[in-house]
C-alpha positions in Angstrom: 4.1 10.8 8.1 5.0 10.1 11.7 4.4 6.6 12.8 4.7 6.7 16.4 1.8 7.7 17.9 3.0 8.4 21.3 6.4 10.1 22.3 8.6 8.0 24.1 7.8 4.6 25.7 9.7 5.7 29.2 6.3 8.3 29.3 4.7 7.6 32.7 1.5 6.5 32.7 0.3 9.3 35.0 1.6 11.6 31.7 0.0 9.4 29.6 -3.5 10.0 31.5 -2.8 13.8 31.5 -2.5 13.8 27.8 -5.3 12.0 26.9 -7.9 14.2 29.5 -6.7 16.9 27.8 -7.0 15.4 24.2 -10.1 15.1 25.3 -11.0 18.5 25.7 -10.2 19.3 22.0 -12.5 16.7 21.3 -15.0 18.1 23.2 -14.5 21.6 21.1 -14.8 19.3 17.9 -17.5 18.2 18.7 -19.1 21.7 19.3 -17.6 22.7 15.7 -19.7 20.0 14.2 -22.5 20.3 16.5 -22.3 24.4 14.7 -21.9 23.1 11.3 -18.0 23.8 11.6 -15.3 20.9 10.2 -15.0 19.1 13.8 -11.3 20.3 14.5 -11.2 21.5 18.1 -8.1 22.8 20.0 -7.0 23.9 23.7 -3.9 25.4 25.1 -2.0 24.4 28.2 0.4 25.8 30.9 1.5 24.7 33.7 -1.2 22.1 33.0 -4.1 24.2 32.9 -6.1 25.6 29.9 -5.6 29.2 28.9 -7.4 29.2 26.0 -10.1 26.7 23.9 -10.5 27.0 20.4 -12.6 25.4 17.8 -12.9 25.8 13.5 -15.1 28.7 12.4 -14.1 29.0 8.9 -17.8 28.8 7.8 -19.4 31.0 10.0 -17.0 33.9 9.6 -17.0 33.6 6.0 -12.6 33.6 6.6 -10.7 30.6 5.9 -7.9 31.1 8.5 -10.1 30.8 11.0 -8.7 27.3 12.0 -9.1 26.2 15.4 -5.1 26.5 16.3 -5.5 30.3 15.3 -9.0 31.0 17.3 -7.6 29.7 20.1 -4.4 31.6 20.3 -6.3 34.6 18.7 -8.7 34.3 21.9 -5.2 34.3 24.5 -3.3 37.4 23.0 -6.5 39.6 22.8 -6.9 39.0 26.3 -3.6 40.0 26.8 -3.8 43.2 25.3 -3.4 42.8 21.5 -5.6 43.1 18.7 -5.0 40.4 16.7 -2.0 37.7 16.2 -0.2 40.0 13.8 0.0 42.4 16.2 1.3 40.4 18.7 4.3 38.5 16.9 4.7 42.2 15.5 5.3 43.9 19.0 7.1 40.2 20.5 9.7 40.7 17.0 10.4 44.5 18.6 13.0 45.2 20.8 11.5 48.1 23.3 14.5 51.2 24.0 12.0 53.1 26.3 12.4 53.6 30.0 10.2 53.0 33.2 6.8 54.6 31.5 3.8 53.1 31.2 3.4 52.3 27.9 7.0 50.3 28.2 5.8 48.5 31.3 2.3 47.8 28.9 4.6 46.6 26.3 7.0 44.3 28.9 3.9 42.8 30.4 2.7 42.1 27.0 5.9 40.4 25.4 6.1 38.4 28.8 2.2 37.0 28.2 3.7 36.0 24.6 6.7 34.4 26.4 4.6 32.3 28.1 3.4 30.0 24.7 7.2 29.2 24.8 6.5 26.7 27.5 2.4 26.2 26.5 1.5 22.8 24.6 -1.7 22.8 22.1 -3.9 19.9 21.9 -5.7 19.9 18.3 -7.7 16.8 17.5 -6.2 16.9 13.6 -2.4 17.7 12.9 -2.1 21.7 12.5 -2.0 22.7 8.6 0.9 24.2 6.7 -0.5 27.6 7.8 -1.2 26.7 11.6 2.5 25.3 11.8 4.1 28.2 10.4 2.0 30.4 12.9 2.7 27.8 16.1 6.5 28.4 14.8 6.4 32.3 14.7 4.6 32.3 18.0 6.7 30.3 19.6 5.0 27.5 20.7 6.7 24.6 22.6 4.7 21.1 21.7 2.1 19.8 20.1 -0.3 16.6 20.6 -3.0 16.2 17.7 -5.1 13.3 17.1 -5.5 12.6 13.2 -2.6 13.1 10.4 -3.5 15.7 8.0 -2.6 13.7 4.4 -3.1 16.6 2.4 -2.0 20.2 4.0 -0.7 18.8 7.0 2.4 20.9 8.5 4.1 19.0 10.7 5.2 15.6 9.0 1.6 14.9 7.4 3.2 16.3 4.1 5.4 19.1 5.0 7.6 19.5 8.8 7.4 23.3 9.3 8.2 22.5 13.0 11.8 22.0 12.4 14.2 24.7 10.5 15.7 22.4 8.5 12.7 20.5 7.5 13.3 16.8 8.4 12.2 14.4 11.1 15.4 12.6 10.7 17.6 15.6 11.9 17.9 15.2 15.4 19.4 18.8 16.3 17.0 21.2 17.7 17.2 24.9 16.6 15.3 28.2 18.0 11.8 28.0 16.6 11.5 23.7 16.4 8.8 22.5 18.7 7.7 18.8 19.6 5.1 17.1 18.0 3.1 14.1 18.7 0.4 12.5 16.9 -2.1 10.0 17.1 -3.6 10.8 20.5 -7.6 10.2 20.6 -6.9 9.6 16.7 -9.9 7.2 16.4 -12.5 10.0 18.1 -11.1 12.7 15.4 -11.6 11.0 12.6 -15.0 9.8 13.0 -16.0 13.7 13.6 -14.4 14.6 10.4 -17.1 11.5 8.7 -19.9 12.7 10.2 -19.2 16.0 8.9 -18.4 15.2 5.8 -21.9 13.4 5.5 -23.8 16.6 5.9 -24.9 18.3 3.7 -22.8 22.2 3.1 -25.1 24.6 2.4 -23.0 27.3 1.4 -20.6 24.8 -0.7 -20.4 26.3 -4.5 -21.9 23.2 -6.1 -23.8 21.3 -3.4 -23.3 17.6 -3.6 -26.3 15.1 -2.9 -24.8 12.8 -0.1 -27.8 10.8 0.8 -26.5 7.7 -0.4 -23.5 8.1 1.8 -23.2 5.8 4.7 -21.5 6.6 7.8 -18.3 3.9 8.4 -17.6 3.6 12.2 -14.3 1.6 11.5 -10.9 3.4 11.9 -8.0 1.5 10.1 -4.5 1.0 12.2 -1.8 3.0 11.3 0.2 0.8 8.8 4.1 1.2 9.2 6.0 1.6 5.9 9.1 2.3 7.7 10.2 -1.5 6.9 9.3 -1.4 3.4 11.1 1.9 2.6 
């Protein structure tokens, strides 16, 4: 996984500040998710630093596992740009448009440009995006990414796989159309002691309910240990 959990150390610290406010506000839509009985993952997207869109985990209400907060959030900014649904917007942002002046082109233009815009947007999410919410951060187009905890298991973007580069690997320095930035560990304390209290509730709608009344809630985050010496 990525060890560095800031990007570089010439970052100003009125960047630095930015950042963090608005890691903040994913936190804050975390805490909503858990406060709904959600898995506290919470996310917002920014231009030109301001929030277009907020986004928060709803896989349990909606009965529809891709409902992770990356997708809600981006779902919620191209319906209100005049698509249905993602598909329908990376669908119509693939096509190239041979129509003239009419208003359906001019519907379409005004729609591809509200797509262009994520190509210079950055997503806050308080855990690292999964395999799926990379992919969909690629195909959309998406220029960084801050998140707070690493995602050990599913995790897309050097928690176990790094769908945000073509060629896979954090050590390739060359950037190709598609690659975005990515930087972890923002807030990472905050986002992990959601995902604990969470996981000592008890899931009502889990197959096979575990009893978790023994479990005890642990308020201490370990550091981040560096293997990069011992490798």
């Amino acid at each position: 996984m990525p060890l560095d959990p800031y990007p570089s150390p010439s970052m100003s610290d009125g960047d630095r500040i930015l950042h963090l406010e608005f890691m903040r506000n994913a936190i804050a839509m975390a805490q909503i998710a858990l406060e709904n009985s959600e898995t506290p993952v919470g996310c917002i997207l920014v231009h030109n630093n301001q929030i277009i869109s907020r986004g928060m985990n709803g896989t349990n209400q909606s009965f529809n596992g891709t409902r992770h907060a990356e997708f809600v959030a981006l779902n919620n900014y191209i319906s209100r740009n005049g698509f249905h649904s993602i598909d329908s917007g990376v669908e119509e942002n693939n096509r190239t448009s041979g129509v003239g002046e009419d208003s359906s082109s001019t519907q379409r233009r005004t729609r591809k440009d509200s797509l262009g815009i994520l190509a210079n947007c950055t997503l806050y999410v308080t855990v690292e995006p999964c395999i799926m919410c990379a992919s969909l951060l690629r195909q959309v187009g998406i220029r960084r990414v801050f998140f707070g905890a690493w995602n050990e298991k599913f995790g897309g973007t050097g928690g176990v796989l790094d769908v945000h580069k073509i060629g896979g690997s954090l050590k390739d320095s060359s950037s190709q159309k598609g690659d975005y930035e990515v930087s972890g560990g923002w807030l990472r304390e905050e986002a992990i002691l959601l995902l604990r209290r969470f996981y000592l509730q008890e899931n009502e709608r889990a197959p096979e309910p575990r009893d978790k009344g023994k479990r005890i809630f642990n308020p201490i985050v370990n550091d981040i240990i560096d293997i990069s010496d011992h490798t």
